[in-house]
N, C-alpha and C positions, 0 to 999 in steps of 0.2 A: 862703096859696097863691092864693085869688082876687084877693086884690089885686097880689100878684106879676103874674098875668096880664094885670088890668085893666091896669095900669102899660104891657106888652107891646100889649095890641090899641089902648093911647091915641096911644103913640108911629106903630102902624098907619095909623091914622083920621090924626091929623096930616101924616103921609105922603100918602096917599091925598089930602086935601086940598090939600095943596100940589103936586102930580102934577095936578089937574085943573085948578089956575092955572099950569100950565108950567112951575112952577116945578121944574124935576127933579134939579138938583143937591142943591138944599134936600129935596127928597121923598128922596133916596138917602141924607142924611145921616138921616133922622127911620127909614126902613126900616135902616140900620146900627147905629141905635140899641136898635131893637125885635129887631136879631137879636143884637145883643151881650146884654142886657137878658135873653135865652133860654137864650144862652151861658153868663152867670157866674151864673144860677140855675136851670137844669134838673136838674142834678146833687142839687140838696134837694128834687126835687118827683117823687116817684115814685110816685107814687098816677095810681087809672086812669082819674080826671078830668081829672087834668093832662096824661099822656101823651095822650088823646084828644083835646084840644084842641091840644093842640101836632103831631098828625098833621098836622092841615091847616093849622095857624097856620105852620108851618116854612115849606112849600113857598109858600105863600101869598107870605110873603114876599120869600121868593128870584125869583117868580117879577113880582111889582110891583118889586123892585129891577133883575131884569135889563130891563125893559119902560124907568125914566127911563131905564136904562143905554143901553139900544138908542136912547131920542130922545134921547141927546148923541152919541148918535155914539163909543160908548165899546159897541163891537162885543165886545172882549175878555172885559170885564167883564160883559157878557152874556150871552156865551156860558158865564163862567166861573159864573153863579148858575143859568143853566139845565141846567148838570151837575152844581149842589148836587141841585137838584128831581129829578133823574135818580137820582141816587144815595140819593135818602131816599125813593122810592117803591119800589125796592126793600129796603131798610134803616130802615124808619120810627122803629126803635127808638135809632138811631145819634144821638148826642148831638153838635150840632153842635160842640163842641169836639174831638171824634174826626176829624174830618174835616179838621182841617190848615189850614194857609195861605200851603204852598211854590206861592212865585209860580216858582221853575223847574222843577216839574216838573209844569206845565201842558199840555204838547203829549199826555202818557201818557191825558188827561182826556178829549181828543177822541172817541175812537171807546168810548168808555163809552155803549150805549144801554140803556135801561128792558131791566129784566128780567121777563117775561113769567111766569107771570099777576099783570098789575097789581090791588092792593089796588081794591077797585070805587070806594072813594072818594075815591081819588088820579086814577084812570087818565085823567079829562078834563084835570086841570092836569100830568099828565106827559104829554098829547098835545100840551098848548100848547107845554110845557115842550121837546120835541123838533122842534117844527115854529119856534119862537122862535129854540132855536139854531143848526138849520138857516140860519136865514135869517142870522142873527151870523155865522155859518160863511161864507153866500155872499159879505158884504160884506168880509170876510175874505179874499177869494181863495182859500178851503180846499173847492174847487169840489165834487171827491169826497168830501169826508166831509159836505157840507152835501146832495148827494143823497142822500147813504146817512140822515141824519136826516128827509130830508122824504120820502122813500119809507115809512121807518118811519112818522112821522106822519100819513099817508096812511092808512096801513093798520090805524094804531092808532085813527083818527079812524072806520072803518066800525064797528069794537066797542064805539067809547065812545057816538057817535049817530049810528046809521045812518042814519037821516034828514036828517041838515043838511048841507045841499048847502052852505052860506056855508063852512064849514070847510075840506072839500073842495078846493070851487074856488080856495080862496086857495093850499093847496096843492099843489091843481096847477098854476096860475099859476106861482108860482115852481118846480115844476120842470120847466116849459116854458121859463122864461128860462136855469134850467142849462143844459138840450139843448144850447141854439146854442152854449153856452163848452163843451161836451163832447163833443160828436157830431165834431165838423171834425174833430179829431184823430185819427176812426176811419178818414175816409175820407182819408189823406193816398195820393197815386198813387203806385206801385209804380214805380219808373225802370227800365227795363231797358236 
């Protein structure tokens, strides 16, 4: 079993390593690795050290793969590992082969946010986790549903640390750059 894992956090670190030389296509293949690697062995590993460790190894991951995702410019694909992390912080038990991989019926995925009361050990990487695909969403042009993500992230980020303004600010930042693509459309003039 541990070495099942170690196998899983080496492909990680490999990852991570190559994510910090740019290299991100090569980091996403090393992170695809370590979540297949989870995939065709969780199903033998049910004991409550494994599942423990796999709480935060899952999102973990999902959440360093939509990150190279997001610096290639592969907005999709990140937004689509940031509704993995969405969906296992309320589902921590869900085995990620349970979770599918119909690429058309992607659009149903969008408006999926964290389900409230988040696990306390997840609820900072499911504030990144929705504030990340927010931002996927905005480059995206999915202008409302990427506020309705950073409004949450907002609000999920005062219970995760109330304290840290950097978090915050970043999003509110971006949902001040929404405003101006959202607001015009409120004030359009009345012709009589």
């Amino acid at each position: 079993v541990m070495e099942w894992l170690a196998k899983v956090q080496s492909f990680k670190e490999e990852g991570n390593k190559l994510f910090r030389a740019s290299a991100y296509e090569k980091s996403c293949h090393k992170y695809a690795t370590a979540i297949e690697t989870i995939t065709t062995g969780e199903q033998g590993h049910s004991s409550t050290c494994v599942l423990d460790e796999l709480l935060l190894l899952k999102p973990a991951l999902f959440m360093n793969l939509a990150l190279a995702n997001f610096r290639m410019n592969d907005f999709e694909a990140c937004r689509r590992c940031c509704t993995v992390v969405i969906v296992l912080s309320s589902h921590p038990d869900l085995m990620l082969i349970d979770l599918g991989t119909d690429h058309e019926a992607h659009d149903c995925t969008i408006n999926l946010a964290p389900i409230e009361p988040i696990i306390p050990a997840l609820s900072e990487i499911v504030t990144k986790a929705t504030f990340r695909r927010g931002l996927a969403l905005e480059k995206l042009e999915m202008i409302q549903a990427a506020e309705n993500d950073l409004v949450t992230a907002l609000r999920l980020s005062h219970s995760v640390q109330p304290n840290s303004n950097k978090s915050k600010s970043s999003i509110e930042e971006a949902l001040t750059r929404l405003e101006g693509v959202l607001r015009p459309i409120d004030v359009v003039p009345l012709l009589l």
